[in-house]
C-alpha positions in Angstrom: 0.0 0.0 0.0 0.9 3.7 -1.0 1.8 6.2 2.0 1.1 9.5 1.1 2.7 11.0 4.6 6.1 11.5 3.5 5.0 12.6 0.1 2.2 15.2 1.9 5.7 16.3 4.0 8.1 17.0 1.3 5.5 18.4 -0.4 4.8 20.9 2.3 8.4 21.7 2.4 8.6 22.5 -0.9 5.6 24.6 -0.6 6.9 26.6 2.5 10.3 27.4 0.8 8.7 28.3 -2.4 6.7 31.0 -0.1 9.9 32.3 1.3 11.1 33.3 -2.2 8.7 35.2 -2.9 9.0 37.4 -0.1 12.3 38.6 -2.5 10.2 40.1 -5.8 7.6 41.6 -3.2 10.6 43.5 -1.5 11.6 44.4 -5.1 8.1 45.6 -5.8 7.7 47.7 -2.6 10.9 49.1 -2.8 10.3 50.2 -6.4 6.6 51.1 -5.6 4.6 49.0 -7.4 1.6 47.9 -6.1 2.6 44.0 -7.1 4.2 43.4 -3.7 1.0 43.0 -2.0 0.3 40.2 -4.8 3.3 38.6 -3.7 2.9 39.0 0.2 -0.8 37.4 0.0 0.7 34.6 -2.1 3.5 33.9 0.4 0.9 33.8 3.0 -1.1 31.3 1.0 2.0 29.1 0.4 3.3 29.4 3.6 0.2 28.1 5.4 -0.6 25.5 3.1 3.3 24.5 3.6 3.5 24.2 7.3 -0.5 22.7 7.3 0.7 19.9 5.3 3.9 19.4 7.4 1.9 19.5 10.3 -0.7 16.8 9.0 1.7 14.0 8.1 4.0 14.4 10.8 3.3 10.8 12.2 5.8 8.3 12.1 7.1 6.7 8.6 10.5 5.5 7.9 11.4 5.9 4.0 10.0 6.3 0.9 9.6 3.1 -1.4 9.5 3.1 -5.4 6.4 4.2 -6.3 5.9 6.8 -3.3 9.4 8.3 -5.0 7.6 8.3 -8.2 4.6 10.1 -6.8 6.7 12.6 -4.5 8.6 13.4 -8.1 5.5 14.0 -10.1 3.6 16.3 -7.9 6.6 18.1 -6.2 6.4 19.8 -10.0 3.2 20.2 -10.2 2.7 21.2 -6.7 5.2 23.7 -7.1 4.2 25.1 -10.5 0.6 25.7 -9.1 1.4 27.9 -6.3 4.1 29.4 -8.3 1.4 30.7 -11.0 -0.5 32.6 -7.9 1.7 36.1 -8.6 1.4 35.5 -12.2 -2.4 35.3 -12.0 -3.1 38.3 -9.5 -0.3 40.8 -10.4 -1.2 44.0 -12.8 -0.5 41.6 -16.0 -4.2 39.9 -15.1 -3.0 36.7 -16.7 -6.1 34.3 -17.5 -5.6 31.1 -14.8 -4.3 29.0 -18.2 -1.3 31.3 -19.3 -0.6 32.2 -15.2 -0.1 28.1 -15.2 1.7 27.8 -18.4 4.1 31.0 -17.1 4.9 28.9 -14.1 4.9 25.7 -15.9 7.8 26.9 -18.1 9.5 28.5 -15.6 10.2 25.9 -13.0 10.9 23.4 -16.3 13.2 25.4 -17.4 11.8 26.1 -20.9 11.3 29.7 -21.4 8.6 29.3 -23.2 6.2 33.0 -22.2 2.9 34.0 -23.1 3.8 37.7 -21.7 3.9 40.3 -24.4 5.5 43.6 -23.4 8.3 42.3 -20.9 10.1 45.9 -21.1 7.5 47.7 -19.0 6.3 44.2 -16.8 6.3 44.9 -12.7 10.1 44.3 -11.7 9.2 41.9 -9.1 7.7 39.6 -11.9 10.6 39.8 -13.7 12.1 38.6 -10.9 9.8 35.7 -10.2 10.4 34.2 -13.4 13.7 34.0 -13.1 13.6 32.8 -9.6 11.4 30.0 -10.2 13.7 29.1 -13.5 16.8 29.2 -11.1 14.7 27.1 -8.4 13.7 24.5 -11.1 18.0 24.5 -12.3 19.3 23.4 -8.9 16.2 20.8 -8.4 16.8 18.7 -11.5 20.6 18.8 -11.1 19.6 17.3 -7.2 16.5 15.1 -8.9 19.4 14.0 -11.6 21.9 13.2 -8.6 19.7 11.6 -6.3 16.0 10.3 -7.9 16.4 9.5 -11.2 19.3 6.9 -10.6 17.5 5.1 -7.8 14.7 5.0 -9.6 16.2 3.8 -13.3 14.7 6.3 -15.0 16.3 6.2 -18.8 19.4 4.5 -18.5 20.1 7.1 -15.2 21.2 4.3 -12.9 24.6 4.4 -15.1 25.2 7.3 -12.8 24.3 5.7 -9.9 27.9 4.9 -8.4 29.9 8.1 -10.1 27.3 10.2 -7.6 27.3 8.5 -4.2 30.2 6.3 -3.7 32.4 7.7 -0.7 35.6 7.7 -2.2 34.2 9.5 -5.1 32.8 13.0 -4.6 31.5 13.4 -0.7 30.7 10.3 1.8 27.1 11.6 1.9 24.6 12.1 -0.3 23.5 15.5 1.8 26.7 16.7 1.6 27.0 15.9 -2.2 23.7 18.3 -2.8 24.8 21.2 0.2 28.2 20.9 -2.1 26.4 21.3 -5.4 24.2 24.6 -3.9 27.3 26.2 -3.0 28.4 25.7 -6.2 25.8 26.7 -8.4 25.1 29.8 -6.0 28.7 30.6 -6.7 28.2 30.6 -10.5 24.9 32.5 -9.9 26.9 34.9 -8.2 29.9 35.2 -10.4 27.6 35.6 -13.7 26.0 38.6 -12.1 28.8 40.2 -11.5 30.3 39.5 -14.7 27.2 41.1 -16.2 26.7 43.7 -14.3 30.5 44.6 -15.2 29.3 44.8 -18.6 26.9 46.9 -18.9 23.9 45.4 -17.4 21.8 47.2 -15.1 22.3 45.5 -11.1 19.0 44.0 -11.7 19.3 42.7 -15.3 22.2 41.3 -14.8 21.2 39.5 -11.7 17.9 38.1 -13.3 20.0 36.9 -16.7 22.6 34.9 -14.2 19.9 33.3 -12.8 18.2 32.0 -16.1 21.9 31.4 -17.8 23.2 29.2 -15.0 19.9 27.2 -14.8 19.5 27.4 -18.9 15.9 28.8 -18.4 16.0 31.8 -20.9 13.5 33.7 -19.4 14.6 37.6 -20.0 13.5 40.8 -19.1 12.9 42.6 -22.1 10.6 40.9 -25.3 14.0 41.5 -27.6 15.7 38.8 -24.7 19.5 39.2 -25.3 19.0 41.3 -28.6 18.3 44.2 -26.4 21.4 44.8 -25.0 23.6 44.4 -28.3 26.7 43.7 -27.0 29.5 41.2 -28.3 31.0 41.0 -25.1 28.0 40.3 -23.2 26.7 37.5 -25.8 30.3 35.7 -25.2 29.8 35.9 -21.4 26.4 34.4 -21.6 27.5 31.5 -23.7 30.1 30.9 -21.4 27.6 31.0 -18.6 25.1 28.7 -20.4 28.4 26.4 -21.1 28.9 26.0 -17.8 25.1 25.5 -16.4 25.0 22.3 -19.0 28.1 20.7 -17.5 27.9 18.1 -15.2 27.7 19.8 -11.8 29.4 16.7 -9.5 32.3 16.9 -11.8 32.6 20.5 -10.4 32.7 19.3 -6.8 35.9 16.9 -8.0 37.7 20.1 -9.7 37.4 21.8 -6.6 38.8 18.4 -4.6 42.4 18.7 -6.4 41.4 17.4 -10.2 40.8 20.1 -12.4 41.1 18.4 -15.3 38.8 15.9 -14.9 36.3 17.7 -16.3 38.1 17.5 -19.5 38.6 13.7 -19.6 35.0 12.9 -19.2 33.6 11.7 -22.7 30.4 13.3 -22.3 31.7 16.8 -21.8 34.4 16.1 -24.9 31.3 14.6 -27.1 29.1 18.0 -25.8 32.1 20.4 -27.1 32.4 18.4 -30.0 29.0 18.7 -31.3 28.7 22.4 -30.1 31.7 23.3 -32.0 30.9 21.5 -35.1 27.2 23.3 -35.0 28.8 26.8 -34.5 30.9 26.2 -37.3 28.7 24.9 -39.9 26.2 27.7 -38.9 28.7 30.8 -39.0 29.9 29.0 -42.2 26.6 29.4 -44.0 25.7 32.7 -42.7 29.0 33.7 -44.1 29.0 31.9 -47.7 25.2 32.9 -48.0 26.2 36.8 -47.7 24.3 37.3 -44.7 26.9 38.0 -42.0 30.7 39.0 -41.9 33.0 36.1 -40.6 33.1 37.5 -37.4 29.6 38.6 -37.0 28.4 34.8 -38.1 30.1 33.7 -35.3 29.4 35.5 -32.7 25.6 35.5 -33.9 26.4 31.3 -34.5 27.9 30.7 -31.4 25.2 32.4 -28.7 22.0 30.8 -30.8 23.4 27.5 -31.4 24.3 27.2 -27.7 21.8 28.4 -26.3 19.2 26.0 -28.4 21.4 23.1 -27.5 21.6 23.6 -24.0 17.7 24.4 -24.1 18.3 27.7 -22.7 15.9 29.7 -25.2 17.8 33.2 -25.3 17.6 34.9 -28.7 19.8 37.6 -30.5 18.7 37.4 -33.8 15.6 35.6 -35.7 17.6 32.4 -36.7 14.7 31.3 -38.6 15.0 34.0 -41.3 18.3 32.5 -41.7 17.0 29.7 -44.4 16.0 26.4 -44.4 19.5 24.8 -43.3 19.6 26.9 -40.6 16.7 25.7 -39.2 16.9 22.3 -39.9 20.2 22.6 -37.6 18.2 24.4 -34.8 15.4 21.7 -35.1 18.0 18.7 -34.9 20.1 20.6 -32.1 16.5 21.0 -30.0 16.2 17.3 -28.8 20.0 16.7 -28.0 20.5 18.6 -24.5 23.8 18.5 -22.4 25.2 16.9 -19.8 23.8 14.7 -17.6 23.6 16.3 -14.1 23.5 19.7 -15.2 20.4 22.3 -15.8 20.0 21.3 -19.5 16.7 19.3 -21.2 16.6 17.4 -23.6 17.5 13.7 -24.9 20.9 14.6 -23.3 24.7 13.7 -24.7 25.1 10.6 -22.7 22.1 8.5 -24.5 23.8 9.1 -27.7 26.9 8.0 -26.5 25.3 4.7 -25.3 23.2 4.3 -28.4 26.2 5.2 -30.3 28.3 2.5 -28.5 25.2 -0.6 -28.6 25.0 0.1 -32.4 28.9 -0.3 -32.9 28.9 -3.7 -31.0 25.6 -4.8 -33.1 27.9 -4.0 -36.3 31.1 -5.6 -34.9 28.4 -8.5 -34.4 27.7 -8.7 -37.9 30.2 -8.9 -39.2 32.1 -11.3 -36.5 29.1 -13.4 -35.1 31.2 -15.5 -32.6 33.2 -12.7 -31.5 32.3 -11.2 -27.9 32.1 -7.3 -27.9 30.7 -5.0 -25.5 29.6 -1.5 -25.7 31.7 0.8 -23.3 30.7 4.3 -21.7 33.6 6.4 -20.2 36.0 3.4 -20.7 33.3 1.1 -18.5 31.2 -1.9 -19.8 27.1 -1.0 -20.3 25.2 -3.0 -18.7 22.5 -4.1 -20.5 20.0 -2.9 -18.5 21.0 0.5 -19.2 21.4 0.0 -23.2 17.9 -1.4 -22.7 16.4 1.6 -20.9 18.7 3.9 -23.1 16.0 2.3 -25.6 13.0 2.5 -24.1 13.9 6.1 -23.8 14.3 7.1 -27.2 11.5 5.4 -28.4 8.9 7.2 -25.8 10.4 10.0 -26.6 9.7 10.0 -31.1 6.3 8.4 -29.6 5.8 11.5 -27.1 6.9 14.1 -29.6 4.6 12.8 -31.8 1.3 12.7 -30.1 2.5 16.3 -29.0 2.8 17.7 -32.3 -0.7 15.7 -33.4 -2.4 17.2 -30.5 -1.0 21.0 -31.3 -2.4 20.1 -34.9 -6.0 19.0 -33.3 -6.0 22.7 -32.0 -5.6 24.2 -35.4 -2.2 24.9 -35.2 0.0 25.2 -38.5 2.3 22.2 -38.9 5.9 24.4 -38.3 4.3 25.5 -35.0 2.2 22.2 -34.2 6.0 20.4 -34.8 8.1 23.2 -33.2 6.1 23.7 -30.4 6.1 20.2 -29.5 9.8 19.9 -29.8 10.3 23.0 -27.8 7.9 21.6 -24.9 9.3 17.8 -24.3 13.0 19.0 -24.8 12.5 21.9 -23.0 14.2 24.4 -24.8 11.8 27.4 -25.3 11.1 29.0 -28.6 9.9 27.1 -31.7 9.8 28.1 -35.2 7.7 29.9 -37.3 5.8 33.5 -37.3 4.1 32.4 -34.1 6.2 31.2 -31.5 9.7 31.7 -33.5 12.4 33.2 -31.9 10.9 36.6 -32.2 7.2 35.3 -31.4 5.2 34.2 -27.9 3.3 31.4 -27.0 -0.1 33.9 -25.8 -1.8 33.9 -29.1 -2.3 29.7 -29.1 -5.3 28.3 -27.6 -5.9 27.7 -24.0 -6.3 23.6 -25.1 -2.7 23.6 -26.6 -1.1 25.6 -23.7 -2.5 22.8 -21.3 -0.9 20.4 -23.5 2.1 22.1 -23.8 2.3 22.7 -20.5 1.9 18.4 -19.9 5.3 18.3 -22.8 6.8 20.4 -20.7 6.7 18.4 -17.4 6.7 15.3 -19.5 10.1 16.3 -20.8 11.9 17.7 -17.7 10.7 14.8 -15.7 12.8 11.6 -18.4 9.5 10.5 -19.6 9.5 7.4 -17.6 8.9 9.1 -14.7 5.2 10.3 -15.4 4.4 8.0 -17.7 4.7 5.1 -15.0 1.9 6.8 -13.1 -0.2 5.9 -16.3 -0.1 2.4 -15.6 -2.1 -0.1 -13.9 0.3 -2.3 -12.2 1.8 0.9 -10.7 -1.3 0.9 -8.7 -1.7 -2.5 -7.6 -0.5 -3.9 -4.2 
């Protein structure tokens, strides 16, 4: 039988903590005198008593969570959490219907970026602030969900990661001390990318709210033009670096800092991630160039930030890559689904799964042509186990299978097939803007209908939680015993 007590008191943790960060955009909003902090004071109330009633309720005695109480707890922390985090979005000045206030949050704590707010330039400062917050909230928990759910629960060939996170003579001896270790971190990269901003040009503000969503790959941005606005070279460069770094994996950090900087380096996922990132930026800026569009130099800069930023499933913009031609866009479609590292803040299929599907279909050729030889596909110099080539699978395949009922259920809504086919992509790899006139780099999501927002809003969480781990709520033997 399920216990919902220790789900009900994470949950109410969660809540309670999500109340106390929004005490920081209503301080924002006072201080600038904006009527919006009252929105955000009432809402913290809310959150806070629901938070602490909940904790208060299931405070009796239970001892750990099993399988599928992990796999609720996962599901609804998200939801949970993106439901009262679409309260100030809902009652602020913006009068966001109760569908686009849950569709803001949604992408926010996913990390997408995906907005259906038009006129960010003159928006409250304190819900500029939000958004970035919960985008910076929803970074650190994936990175901890990555770490410490996902493997335990095999979500997607995850358990390969099992032993690099929690052995003691790996990283930390504990696994609380392994995610303390990894908030200092990423609040140290939050920190030095604000200032590194701010250095540049930014505004105090600006430049904290872009750290936020860089470091976590988010994309949300405080002006409709995102990173256009500003129109600097050396501020595009800096974010790239930023976004770089948000999509590495974050307990390879924690080992730099314990004496082996170049470990980093060594690790084949993070050579295969620069690989690919570098080809991309080349073969962009190369076209751009040959096509008469940009200058060399231009094309790269204007290659490099887009390129990344797709890839990583940040979502920032400088230019509208789709009026680039068809190649182009092809390349941004392709670079949608592939993600970073695992362990970071990136979406997406992620580099690793490639590398394993990469390695499987090597052996299965080595087979062919050698079929009593004995082969084995390797991952970071280590045999796969089968069970993680096997989910590796399973993975891919639910994830064509999920794309495409997305993209047929945008199309049910009367959606045009670049945006019915973007949008989807941009929901379940959670990257942020599609293509097209609509929702294209330069576009929104507020003009689509209320249907297809709830079902993007379902891609979204789909995507950001592997796939497996909703989908498994869908069946019946999850529900039996």
């Amino acid at each position: 039988m399920i216990e919902f007590r220790p789900v009900v008191f994470v949950l109410g943790i969660l809540v309670s903590v999500l109340s106390v960060a929004m005490i920081i955009p209503a301080i924002v909003d006072a201080l600038a005198g904006h009527s919006d902090w009252q929105v955000f004071s009432v809402a913290a109330g809310t959150a806070l008593f629901i938070g602490v009633s909940m904790m208060l309720t299931s405070r009796a005695k239970w001892t750990s969570f099993t399988l599928r109480e992990a796999f609720i707890m996962t599901n609804l922390a998200w939801l949970v959490v993106a439901i009262f985090g679409a309260l100030p979005f809902a009652f602020s000045e913006l009068e966001l219907s109760v569908t686009d206030a849950f569709f803001e949050s949604m992408s926010g704590v996913t990390t997408t970026g995906a907005t259906v707010i038009v006129g960010l330039d003159y928006a409250p400062p304190g819900i500029l602030l939000w958004r970035a917050i919960l985008q910076w909230l929803g970074g650190i928990g994936i990175i901890v969900m990555a770490i410490a759910v996902l493997p335990i629960l095999q979500v997607g060939g995850m358990q390969l990661f099992r032993v690099e996170a929690f052995e003691t003579d790996k990283v930390l001896p504990r696994a609380a001390q392994i995610a303390g270790g990894i908030s200092l971190v990423y609040m140290s990269l939050t920190a030095i990318a604000a200032i590194v901003l701010w250095s540049l040009g930014m505004t105090g503000f600006d430049a904290v709210a872009h750290a936020m969503t860089s470091i976590a790959t988010g994309g949300f941005s405080t002006s409709d033009l995102s990173l256009a606005r500003f129109n600097s070279a050396a501020i595009d460069w800096a974010i790239c670096l930023f976004m770089i770094l948000g999509s590495l994996p974050f307990v390879l950090y924690l080992r730099m800092i314990r004496g082996k900087p170049g470990l980093i380096f060594r690790d084949s996922q993070v050579r295969w991630m620069f690989a690919i990132l570098v080809f991309a930026v080349l073969l962009v800026a190369g076209w751009l160039w040959l096509q008469g569009i940009m200058a060399p130099g231009t094309a790269l800069r204007y290659s490099a930030f887009n390129v990344i930023s797709i890839m990583t499933g940040t979502g920032y913009t400088t230019a509208s890559f789709d009026a680039w031609g068809g190649f182009v866009m092809a390349i941004m479609f392709v670079l949608m689904f592939v993600g970073g590292c695992a362990g970071s803040t990136t979406c997406g299929i992620k580099i690793f799964r490639f590398q394993v599907l990469h390695a499987t279909a090597m052996v299965q050729f080595k087979r062919l042509v050698q079929p009593h030889g004995v082969f084995f596909p390797y991952y970071n110099k280590r045999p796969i186990p089968e069970s993680v080539s096997a989910s590796v699978m399973g993975f891919f395949f639910l994830f064509v299978a999920s794309f495409v009922v997305l993209a047929i259920g945008l199309g049910m809504f009367g959606l045009d097939f670049v945006t019915a086919v973007s949008g989807a992509a941009s929901a379940i790899a959670n990257v942020g803007p599609g293509l097209g006139d609509i929702i294209g780099p330069s576009g929104t999501f507020a003009s689509l209908p209320d249907g297809a927002k709830w079902l993007l809003s379902a891609g979204m969480l789909l995507g950001r939680l592997e796939l497996f781990t909703v989908l498994v709520l869908l069946s019946p033997v999850f529900w039996r015993g």
